[in-house]
N, C-alpha and C positions, 0 to 999 in steps of 0.2 A: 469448402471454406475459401474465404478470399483470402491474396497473400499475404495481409495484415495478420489475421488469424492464425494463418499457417506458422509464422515466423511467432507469436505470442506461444501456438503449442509446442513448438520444439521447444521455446526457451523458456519454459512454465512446468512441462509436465513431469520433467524427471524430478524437481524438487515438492512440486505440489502430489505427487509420488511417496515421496519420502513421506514429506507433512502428514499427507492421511495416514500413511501408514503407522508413525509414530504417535501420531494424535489416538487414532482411534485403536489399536492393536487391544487395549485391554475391552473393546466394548464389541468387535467384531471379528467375527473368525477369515481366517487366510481369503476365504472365498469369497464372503461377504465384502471383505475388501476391496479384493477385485473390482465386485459387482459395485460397490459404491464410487469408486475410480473413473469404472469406465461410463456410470449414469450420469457423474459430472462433465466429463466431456463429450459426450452425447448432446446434451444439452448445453453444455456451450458452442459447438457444431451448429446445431438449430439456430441460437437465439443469437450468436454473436453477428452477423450480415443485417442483424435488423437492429441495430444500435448505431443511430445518427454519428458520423463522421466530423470528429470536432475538429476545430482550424488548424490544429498541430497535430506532426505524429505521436509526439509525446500523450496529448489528453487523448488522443483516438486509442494510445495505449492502455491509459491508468483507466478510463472509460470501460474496456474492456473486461480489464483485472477484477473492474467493482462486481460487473457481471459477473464473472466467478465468482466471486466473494459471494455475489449473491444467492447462485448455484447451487454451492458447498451448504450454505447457512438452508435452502427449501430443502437439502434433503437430508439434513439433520434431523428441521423439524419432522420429519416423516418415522424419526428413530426416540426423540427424546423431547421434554418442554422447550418451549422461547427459553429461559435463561441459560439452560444449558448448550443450548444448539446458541446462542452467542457467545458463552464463553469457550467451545469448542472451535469454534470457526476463529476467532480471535486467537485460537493457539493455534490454528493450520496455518494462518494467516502471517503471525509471526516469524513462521519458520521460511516461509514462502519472501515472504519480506526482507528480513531481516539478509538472509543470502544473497535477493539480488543486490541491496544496496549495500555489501561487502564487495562484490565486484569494482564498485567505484571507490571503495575507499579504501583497497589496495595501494592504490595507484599515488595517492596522497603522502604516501612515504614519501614520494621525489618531493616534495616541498618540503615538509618539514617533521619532525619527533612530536611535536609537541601540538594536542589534541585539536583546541582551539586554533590552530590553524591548519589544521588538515581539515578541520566542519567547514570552516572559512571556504575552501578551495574547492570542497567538495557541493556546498551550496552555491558557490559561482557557476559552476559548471550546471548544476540541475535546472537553476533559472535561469540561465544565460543560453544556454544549449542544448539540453536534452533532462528530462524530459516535463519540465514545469516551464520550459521557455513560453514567452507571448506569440502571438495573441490566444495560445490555446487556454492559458494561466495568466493570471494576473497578480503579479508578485512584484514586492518591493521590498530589495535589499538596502539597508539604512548602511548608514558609515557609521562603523563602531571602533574599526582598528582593528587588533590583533588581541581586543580584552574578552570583547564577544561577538558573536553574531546574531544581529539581529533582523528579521525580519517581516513582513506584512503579505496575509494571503487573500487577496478582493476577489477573485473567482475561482473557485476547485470545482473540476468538472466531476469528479467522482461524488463530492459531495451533491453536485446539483442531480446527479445520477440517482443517487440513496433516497433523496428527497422525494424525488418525479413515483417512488414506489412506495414513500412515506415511510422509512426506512432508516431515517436519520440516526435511529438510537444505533444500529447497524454501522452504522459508516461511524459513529463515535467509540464504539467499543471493539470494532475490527479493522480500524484505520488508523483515526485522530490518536488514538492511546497508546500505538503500538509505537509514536515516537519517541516517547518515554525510555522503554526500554533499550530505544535503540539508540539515546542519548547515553544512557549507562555503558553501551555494548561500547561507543565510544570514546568513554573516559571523559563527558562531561555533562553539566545538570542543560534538562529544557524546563525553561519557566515561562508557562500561557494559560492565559486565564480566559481567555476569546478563541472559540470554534466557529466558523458559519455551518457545521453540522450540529452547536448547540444552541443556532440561532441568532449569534450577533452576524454582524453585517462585515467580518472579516477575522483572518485568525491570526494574533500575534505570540509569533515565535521568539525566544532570545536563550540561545544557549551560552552558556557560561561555563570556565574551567569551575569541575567540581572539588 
């Protein structure tokens, strides 16, 4: 693997570890486990050198991750229908998710208690520096103040990734959705009605204290 890769497996597989194991435990035995664990990284082994190298390390990241996502989700389908092998992957994905972006939103205590401005701080940071900065994303954070944050998404590489496999339902139901919850996880509402993985031509974000 290249050292893109290498640095994605260390810091992926002990929770995408977890995730399967939590996700699937009632559908697969200890060893089938395994065997499902280590076929997903096998295969991302293989497949990941050969996914185009986008303008930032950030989308060369999230680019990746879709990979996976999409890994997880072909070998589901090998176990169960399309809706279930989505809404199974979508809860690996959560888990998988939802913790790294705990990492960054630790850290948003030093600014402030209070929710809506620790999203604030923590979306400054994601667009501004790692890992939706330009030009690998193309993001526009509005001025809201301190009431909400709002803001605008004209390129996602992961989506255009989803798409390129015709896969878009995929990227809306183990991606785009899973910011919902993670608007909850942080104590305030997301209100969007625009995905470009549902096909407009850009996604608008605006979280709000709930």
């Amino acid at each position: 693997m290249k050292p893109m890769d290498i640095l994605i497996y260390l810091s992926v597989y002990k929770v995408s570890k977890i995730a399967i194991e939590n996700v699937l435990c009632d559908k697969l035995e200890k060893q089938a486990l395994r065997d499902f664990l280590g076929r997903v990284w096998r295969s991302f082994r293989e497949r990941a050198g050969k996914i185009k190298w986008q303008k930032t390390v950030g989308a060369t990241i999230m680019t990746r991750l879709a990979l996976l996502t999409l890994i997880v989700y072909e070998a589901l389908l090998t176990k169960c229908v399309e809706e279930e092998a989505l809404e199974l992957t979508s809860k690996i994905n959560w888990i998988i998710y939802s913790r790294l972006a705990n990492r960054f939103w630790i850290f948003t205590r030093l600014f402030s208690n209070r929710p809506i401005v620790r999203v604030k701080r923590v979306m400054q940071f994601f667009i501004g520096c790692f890992p939706y900065n330009a030009p690998g994303y193309e993001m526009e954070l509005l001025k809201t103040g301190n009431e909400a944050v709002v803001f605008n998404v004209k390129r996602c590489p992961a989506a255009e990734f989803f798409d390129s496999k015709d896969l878009s339902k995929l990227c809306i139901e183990s991606w785009c959705n899973l910011d919902y919850p993670l608007a909850e996880k942080w104590n305030v509402k997301l209100e969007r009605d625009k995905t470009i993985a549902g096909g407009s031509e850009y996604c608008n974000f605006r979280f709000v204290e709930s």
